[in-house]
mmCIF file as Biopython writes it, N, C-alpha, C and O atoms, coordinates in Angstrom:
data_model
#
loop_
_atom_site.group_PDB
_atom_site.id
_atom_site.type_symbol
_atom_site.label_atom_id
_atom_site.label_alt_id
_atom_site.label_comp_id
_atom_site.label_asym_id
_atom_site.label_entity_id
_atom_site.label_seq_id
_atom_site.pdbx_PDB_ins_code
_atom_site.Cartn_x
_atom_site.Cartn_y
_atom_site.Cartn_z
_atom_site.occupancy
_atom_site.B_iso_or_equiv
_atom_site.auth_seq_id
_atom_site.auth_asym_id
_atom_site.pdbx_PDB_model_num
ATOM 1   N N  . UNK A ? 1  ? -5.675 10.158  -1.602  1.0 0.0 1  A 1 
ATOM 2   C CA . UNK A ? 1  ? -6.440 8.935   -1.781  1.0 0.0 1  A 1 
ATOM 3   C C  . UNK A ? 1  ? -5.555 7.867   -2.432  1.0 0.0 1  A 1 
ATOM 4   O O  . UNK A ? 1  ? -4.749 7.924   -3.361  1.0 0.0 1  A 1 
ATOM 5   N N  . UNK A ? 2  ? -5.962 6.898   -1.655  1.0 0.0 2  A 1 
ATOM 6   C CA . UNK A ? 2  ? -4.953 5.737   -2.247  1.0 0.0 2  A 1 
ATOM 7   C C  . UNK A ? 2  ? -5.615 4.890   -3.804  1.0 0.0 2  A 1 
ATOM 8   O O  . UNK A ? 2  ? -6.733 4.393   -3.665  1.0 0.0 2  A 1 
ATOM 9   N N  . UNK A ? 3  ? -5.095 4.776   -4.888  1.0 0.0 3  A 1 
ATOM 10  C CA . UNK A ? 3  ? -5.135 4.242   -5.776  1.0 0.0 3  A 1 
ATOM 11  C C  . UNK A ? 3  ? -4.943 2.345   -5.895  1.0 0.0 3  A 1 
ATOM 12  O O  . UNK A ? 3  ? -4.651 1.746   -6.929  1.0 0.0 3  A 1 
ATOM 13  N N  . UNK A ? 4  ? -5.130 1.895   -4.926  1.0 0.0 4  A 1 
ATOM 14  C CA . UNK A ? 4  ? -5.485 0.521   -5.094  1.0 0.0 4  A 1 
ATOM 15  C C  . UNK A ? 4  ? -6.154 0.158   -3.600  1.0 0.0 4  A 1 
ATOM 16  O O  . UNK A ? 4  ? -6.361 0.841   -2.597  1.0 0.0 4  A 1 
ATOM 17  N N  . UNK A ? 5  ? -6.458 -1.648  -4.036  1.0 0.0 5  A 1 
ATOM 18  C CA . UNK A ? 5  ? -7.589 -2.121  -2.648  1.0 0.0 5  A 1 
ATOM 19  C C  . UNK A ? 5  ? -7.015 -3.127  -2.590  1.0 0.0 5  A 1 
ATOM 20  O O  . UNK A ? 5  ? -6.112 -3.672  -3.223  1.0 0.0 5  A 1 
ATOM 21  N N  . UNK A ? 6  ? -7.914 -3.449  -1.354  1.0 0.0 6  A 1 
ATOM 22  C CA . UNK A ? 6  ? -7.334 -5.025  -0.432  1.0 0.0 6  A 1 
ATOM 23  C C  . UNK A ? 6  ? -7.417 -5.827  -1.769  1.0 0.0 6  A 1 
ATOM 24  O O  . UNK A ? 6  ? -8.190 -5.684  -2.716  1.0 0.0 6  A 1 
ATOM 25  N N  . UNK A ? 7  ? -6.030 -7.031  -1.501  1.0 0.0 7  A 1 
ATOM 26  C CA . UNK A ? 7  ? -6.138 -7.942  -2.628  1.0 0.0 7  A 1 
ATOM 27  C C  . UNK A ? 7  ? -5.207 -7.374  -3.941  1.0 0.0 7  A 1 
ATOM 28  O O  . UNK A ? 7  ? -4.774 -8.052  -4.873  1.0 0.0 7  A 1 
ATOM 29  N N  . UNK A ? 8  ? -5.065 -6.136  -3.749  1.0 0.0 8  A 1 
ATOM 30  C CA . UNK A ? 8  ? -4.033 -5.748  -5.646  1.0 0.0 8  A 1 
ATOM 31  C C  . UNK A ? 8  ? -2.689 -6.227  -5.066  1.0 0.0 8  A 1 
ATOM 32  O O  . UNK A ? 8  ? -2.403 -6.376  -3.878  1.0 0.0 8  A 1 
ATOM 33  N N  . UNK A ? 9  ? -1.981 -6.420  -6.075  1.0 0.0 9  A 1 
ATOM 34  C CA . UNK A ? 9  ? -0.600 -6.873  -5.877  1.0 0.0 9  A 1 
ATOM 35  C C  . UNK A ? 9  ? 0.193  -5.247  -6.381  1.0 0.0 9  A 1 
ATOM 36  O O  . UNK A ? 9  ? -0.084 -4.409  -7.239  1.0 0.0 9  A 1 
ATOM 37  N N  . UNK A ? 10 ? 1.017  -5.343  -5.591  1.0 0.0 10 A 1 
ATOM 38  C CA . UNK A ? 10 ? 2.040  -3.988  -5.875  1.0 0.0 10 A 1 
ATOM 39  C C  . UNK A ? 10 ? 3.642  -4.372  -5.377  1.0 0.0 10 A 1 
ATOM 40  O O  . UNK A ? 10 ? 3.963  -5.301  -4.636  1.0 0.0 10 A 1 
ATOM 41  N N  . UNK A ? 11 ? 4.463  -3.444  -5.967  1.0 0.0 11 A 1 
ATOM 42  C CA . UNK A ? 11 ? 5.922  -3.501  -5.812  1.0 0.0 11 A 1 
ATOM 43  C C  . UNK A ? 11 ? 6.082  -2.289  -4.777  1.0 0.0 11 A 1 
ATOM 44  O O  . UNK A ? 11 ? 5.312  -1.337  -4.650  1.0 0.0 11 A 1 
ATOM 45  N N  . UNK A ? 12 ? 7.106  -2.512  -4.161  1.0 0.0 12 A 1 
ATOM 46  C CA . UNK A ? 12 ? 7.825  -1.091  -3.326  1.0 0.0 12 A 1 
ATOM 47  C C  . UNK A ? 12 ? 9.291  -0.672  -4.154  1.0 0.0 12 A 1 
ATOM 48  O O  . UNK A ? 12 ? 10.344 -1.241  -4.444  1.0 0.0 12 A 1 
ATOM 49  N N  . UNK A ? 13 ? 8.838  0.323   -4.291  1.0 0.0 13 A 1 
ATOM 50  C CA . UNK A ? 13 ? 9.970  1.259   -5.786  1.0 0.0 13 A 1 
ATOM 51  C C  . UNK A ? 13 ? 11.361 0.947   -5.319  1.0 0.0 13 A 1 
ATOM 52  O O  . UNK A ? 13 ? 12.193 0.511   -6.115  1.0 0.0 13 A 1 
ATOM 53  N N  . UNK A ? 14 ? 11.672 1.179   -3.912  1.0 0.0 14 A 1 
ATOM 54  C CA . UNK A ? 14 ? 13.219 1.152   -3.298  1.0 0.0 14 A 1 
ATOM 55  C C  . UNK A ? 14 ? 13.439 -0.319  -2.963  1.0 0.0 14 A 1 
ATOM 56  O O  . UNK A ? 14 ? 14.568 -0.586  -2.550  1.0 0.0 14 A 1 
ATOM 57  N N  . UNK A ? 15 ? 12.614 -1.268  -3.060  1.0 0.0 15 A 1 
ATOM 58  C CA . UNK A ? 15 ? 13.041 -2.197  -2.754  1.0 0.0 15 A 1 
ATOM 59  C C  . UNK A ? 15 ? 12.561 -3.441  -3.429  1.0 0.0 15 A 1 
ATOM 60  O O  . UNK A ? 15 ? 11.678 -4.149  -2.945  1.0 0.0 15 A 1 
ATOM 61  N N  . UNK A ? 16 ? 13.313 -3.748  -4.834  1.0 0.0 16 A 1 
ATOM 62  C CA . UNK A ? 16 ? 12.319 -4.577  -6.114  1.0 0.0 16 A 1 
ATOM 63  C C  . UNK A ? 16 ? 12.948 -6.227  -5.474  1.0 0.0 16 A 1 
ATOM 64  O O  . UNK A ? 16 ? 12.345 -7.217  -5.887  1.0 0.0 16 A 1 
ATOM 65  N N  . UNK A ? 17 ? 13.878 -6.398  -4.706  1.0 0.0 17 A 1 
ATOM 66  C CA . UNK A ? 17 ? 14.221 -7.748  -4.259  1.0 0.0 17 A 1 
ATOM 67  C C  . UNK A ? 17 ? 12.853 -8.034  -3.576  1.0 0.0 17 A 1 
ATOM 68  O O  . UNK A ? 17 ? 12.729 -9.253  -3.695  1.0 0.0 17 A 1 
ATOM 69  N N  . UNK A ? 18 ? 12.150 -7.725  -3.156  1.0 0.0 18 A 1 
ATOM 70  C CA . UNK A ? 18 ? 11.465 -7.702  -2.183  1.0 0.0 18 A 1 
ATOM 71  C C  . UNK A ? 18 ? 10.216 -8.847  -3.031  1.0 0.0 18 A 1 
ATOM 72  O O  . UNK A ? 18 ? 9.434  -9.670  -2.556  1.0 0.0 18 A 1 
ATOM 73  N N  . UNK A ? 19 ? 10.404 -8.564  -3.972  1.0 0.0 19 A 1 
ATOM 74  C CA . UNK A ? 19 ? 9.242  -9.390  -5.170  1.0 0.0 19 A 1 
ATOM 75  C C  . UNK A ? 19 ? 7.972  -8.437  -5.279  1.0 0.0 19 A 1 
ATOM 76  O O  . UNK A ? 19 ? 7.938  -7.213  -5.161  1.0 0.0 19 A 1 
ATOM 77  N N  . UNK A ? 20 ? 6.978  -9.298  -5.526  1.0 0.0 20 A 1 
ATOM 78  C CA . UNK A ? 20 ? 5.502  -8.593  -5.807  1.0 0.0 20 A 1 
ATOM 79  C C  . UNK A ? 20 ? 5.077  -8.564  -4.166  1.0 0.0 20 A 1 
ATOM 80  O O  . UNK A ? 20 ? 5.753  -9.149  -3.320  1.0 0.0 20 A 1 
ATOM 81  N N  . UNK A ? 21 ? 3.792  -7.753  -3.830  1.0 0.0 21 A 1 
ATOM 82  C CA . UNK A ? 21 ? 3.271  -7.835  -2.195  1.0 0.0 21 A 1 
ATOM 83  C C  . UNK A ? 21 ? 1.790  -7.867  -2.632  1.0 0.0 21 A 1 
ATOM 84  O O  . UNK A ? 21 ? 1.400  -7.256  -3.627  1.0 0.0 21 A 1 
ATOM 85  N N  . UNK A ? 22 ? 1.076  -8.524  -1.932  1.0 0.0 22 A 1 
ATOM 86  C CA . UNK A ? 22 ? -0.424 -8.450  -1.639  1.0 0.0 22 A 1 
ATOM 87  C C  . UNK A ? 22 ? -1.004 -7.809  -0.993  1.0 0.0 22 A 1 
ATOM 88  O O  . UNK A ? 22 ? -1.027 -8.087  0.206   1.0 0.0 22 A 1 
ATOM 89  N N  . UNK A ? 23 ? -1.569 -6.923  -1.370  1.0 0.0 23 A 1 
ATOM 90  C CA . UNK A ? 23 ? -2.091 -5.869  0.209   1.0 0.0 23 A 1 
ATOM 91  C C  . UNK A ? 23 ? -3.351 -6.408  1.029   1.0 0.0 23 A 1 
ATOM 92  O O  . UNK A ? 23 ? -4.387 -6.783  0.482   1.0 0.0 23 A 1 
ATOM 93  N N  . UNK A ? 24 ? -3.122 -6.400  2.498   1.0 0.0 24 A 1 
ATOM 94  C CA . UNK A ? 24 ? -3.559 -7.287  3.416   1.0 0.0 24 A 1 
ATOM 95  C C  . UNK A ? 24 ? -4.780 -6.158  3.820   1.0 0.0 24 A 1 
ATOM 96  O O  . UNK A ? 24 ? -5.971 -6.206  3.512   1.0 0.0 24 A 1 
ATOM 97  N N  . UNK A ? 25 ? -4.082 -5.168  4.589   1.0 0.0 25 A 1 
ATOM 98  C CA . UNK A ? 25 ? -5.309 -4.250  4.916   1.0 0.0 25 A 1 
ATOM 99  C C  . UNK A ? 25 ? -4.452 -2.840  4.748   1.0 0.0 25 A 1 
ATOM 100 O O  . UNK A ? 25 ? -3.249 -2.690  4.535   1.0 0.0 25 A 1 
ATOM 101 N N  . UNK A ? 26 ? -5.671 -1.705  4.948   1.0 0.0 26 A 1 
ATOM 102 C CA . UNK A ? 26 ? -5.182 -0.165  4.640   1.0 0.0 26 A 1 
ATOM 103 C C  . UNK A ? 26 ? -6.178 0.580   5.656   1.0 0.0 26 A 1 
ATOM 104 O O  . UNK A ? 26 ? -7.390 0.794   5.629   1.0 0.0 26 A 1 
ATOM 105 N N  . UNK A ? 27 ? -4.980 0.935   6.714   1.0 0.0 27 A 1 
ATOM 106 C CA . UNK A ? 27 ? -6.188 1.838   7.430   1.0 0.0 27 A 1 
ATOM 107 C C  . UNK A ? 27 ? -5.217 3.559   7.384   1.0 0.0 27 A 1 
ATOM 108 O O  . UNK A ? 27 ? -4.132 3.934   7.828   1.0 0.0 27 A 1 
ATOM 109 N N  . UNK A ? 28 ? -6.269 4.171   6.640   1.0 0.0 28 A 1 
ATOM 110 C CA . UNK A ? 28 ? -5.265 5.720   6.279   1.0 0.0 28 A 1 
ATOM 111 C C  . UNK A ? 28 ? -4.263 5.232   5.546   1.0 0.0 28 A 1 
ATOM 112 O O  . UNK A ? 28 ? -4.240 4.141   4.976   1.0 0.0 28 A 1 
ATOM 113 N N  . UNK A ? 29 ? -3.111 6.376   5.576   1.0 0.0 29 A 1 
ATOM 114 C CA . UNK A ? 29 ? -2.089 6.228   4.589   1.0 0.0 29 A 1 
ATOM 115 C C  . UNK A ? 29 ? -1.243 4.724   5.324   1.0 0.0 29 A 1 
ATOM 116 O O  . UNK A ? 29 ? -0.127 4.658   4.809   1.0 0.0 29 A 1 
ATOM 117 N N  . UNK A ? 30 ? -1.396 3.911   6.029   1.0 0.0 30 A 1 
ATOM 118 C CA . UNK A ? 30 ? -0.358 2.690   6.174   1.0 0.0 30 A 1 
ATOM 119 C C  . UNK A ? 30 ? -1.502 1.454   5.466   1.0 0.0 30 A 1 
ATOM 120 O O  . UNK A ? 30 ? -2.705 1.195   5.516   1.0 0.0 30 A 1 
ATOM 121 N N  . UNK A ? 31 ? -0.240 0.923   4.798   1.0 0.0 31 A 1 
ATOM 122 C CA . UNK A ? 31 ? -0.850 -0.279  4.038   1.0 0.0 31 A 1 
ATOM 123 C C  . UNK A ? 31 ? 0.092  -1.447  4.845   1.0 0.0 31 A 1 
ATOM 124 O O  . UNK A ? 31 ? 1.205  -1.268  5.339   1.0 0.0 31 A 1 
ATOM 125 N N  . UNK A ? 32 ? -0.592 -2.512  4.823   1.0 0.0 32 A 1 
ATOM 126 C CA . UNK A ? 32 ? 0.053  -4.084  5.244   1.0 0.0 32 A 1 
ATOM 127 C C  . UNK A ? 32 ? 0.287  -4.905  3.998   1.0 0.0 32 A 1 
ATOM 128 O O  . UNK A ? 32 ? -0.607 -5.550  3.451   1.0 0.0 32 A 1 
ATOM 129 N N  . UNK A ? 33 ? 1.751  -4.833  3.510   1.0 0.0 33 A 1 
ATOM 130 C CA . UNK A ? 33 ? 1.631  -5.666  2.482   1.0 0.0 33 A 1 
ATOM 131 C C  . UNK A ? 33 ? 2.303  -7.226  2.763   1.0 0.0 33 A 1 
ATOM 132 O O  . UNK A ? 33 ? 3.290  -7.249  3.499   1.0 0.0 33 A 1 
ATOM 133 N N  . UNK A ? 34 ? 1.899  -8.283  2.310   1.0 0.0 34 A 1 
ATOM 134 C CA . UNK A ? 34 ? 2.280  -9.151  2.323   1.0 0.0 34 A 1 
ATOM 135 C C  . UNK A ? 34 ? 3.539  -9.559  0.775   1.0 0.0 34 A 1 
ATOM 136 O O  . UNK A ? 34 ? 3.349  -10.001 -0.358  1.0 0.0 34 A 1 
ATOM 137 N N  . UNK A ? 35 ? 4.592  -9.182  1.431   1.0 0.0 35 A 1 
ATOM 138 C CA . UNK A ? 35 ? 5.885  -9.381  -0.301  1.0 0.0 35 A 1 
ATOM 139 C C  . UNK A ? 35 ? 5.888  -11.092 -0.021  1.0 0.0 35 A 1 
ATOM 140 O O  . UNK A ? 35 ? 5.544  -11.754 0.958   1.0 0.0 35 A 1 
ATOM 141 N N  . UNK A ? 36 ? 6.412  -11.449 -1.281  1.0 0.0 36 A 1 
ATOM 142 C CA . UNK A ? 36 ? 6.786  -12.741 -1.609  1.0 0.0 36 A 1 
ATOM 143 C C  . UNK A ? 36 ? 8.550  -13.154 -0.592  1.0 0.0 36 A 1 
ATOM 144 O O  . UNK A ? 36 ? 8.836  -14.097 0.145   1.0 0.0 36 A 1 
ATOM 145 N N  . UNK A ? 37 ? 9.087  -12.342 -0.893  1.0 0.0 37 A 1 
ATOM 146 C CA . UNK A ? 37 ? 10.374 -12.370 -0.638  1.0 0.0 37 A 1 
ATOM 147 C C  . UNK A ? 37 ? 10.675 -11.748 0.803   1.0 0.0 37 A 1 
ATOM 148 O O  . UNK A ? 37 ? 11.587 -12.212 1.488   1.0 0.0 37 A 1 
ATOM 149 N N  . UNK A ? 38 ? 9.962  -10.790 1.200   1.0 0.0 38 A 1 
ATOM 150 C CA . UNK A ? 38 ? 10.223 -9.930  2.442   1.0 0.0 38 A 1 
ATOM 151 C C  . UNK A ? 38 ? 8.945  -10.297 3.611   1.0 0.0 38 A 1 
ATOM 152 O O  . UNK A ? 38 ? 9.042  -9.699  4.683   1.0 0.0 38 A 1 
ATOM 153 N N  . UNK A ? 39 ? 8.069  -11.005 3.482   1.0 0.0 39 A 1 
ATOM 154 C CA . UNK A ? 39 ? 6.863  -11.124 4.059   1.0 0.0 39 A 1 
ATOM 155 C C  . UNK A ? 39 ? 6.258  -9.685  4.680   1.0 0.0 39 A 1 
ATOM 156 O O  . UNK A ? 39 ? 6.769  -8.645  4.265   1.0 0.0 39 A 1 
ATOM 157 N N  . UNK A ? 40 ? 5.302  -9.621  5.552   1.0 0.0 40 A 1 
ATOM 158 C CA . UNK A ? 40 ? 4.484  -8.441  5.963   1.0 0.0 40 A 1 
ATOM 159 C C  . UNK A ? 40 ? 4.942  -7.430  6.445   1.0 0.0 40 A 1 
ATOM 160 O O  . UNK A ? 40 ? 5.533  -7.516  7.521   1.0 0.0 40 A 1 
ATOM 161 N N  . UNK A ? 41 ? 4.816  -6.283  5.845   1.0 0.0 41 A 1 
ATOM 162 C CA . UNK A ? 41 ? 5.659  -5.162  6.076   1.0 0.0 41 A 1 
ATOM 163 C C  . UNK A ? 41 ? 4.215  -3.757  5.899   1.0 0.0 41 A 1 
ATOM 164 O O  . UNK A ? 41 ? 3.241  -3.620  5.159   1.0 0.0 41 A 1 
ATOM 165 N N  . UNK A ? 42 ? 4.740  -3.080  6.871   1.0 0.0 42 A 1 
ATOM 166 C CA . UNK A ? 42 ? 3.439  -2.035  7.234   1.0 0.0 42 A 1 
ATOM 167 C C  . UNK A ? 42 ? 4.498  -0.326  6.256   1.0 0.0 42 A 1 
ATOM 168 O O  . UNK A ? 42 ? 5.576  0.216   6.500   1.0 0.0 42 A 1 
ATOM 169 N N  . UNK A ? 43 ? 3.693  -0.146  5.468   1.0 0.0 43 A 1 
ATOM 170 C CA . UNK A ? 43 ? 4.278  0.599   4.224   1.0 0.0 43 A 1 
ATOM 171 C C  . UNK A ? 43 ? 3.507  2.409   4.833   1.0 0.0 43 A 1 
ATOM 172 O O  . UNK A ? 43 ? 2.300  2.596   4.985   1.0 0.0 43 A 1 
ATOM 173 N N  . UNK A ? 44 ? 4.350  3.234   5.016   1.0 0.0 44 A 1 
ATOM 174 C CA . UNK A ? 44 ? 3.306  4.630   4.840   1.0 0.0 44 A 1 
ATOM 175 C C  . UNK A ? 44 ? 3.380  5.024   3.874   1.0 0.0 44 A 1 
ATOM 176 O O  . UNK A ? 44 ? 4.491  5.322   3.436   1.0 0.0 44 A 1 
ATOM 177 N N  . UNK A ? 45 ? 1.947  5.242   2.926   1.0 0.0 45 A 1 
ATOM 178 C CA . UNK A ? 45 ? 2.179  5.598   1.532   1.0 0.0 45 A 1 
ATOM 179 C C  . UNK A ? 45 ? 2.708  7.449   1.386   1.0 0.0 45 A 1 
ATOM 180 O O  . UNK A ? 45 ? 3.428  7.906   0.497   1.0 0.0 45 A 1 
ATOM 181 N N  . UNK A ? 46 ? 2.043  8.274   2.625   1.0 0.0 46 A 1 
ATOM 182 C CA . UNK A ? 46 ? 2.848  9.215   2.721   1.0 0.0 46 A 1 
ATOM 183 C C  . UNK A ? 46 ? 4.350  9.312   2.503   1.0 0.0 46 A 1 
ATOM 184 O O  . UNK A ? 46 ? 4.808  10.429  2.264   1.0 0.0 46 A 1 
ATOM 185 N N  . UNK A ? 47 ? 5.011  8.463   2.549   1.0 0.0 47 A 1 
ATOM 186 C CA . UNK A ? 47 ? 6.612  8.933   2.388   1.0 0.0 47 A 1 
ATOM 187 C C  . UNK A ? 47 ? 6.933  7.345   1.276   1.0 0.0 47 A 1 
ATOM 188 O O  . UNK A ? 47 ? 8.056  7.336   0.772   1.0 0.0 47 A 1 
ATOM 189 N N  . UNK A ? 48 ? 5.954  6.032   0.909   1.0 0.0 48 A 1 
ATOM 190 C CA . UNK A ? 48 ? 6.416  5.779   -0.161  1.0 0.0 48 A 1 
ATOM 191 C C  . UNK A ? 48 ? 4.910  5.420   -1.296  1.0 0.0 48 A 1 
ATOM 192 O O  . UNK A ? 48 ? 3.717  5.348   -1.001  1.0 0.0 48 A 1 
ATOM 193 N N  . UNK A ? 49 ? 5.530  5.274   -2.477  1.0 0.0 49 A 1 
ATOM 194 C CA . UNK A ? 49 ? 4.301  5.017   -3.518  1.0 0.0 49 A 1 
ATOM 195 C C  . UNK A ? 49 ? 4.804  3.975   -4.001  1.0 0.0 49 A 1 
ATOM 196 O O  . UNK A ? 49 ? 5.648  3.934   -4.896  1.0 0.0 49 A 1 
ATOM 197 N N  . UNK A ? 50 ? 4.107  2.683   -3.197  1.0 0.0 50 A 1 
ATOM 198 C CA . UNK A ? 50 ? 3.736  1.581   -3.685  1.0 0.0 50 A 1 
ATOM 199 C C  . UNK A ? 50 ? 3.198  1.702   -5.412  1.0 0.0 50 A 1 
ATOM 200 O O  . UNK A ? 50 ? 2.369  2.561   -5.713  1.0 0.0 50 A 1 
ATOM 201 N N  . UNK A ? 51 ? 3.835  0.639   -6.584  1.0 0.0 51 A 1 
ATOM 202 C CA . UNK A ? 51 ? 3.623  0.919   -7.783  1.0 0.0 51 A 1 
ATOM 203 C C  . UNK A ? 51 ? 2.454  -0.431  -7.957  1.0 0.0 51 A 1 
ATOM 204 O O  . UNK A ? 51 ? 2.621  -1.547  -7.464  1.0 0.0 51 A 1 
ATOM 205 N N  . UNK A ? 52 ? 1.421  -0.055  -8.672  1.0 0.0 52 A 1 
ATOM 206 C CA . UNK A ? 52 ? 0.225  -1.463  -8.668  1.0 0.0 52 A 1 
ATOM 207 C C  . UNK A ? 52 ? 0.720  -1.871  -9.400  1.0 0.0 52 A 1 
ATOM 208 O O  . UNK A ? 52 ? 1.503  -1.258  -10.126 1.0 0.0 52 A 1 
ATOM 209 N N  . UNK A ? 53 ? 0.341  -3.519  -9.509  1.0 0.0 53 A 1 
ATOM 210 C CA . UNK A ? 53 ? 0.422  -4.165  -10.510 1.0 0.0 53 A 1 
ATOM 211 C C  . UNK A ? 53 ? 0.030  -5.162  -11.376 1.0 0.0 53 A 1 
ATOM 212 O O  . UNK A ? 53 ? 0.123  -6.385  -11.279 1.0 0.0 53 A 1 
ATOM 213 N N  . UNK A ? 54 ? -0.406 -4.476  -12.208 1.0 0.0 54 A 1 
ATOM 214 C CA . UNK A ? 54 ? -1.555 -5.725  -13.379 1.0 0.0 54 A 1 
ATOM 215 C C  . UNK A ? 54 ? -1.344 -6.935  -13.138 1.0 0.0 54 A 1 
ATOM 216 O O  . UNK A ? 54 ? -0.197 -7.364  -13.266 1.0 0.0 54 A 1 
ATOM 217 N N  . UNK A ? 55 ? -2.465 -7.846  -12.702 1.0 0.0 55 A 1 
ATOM 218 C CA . UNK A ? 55 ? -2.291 -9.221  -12.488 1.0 0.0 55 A 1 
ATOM 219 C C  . UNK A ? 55 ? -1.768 -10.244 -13.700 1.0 0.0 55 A 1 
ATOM 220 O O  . UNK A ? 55 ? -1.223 -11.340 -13.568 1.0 0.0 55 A 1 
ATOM 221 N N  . UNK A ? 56 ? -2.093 -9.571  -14.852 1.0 0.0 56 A 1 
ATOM 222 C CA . UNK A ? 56 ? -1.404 -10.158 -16.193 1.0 0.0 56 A 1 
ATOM 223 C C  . UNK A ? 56 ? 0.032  -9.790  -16.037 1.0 0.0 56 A 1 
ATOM 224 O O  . UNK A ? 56 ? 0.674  -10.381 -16.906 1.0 0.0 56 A 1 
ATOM 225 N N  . UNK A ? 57 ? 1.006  -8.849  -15.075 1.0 0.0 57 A 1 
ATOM 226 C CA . UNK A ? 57 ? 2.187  -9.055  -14.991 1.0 0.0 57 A 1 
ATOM 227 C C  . UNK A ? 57 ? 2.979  -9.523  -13.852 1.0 0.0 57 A 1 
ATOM 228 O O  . UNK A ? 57 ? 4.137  -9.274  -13.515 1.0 0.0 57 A 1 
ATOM 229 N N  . UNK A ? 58 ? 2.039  -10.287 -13.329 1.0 0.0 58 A 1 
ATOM 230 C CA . UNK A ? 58 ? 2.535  -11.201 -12.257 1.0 0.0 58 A 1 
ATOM 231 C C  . UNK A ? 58 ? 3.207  -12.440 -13.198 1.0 0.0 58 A 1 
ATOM 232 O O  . UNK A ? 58 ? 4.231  -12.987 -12.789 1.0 0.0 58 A 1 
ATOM 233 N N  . UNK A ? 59 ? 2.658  -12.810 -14.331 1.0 0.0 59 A 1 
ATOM 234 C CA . UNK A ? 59 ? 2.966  -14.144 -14.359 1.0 0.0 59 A 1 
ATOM 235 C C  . UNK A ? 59 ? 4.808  -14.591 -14.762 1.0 0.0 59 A 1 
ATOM 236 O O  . UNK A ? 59 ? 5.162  -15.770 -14.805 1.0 0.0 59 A 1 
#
């Protein structure tokens, strides 16, 4: 089970250039994240773990 929802902001562990991402949609283990730096990228949380991230550490 995935630990966040449409709308949380999260990092991808291997790739921190990438900035913060918005998650767009989640159907099963693939998420659509929207990164700042990398734009929309389709993530399988099976092989990575997206890290959430408190909107108080966006700023």
């Amino acid at each position: 089970m995935l630990y966040f929802s449409l709308g949380d902001f999260v990092t991808h562990p291997d790739q921190p250039d990438w900035g913060y991402g918005q998650v767009q949609s989640i159907v099963g283990k693939n998420v659509t994240v929207n990164f700042e730096h990398a734009g929309k990228q389709m993530i399988n949380c099976q092989i990575i773990d997206l890290v959430k991230v408190n909107s108080d550490r966006r700023d």
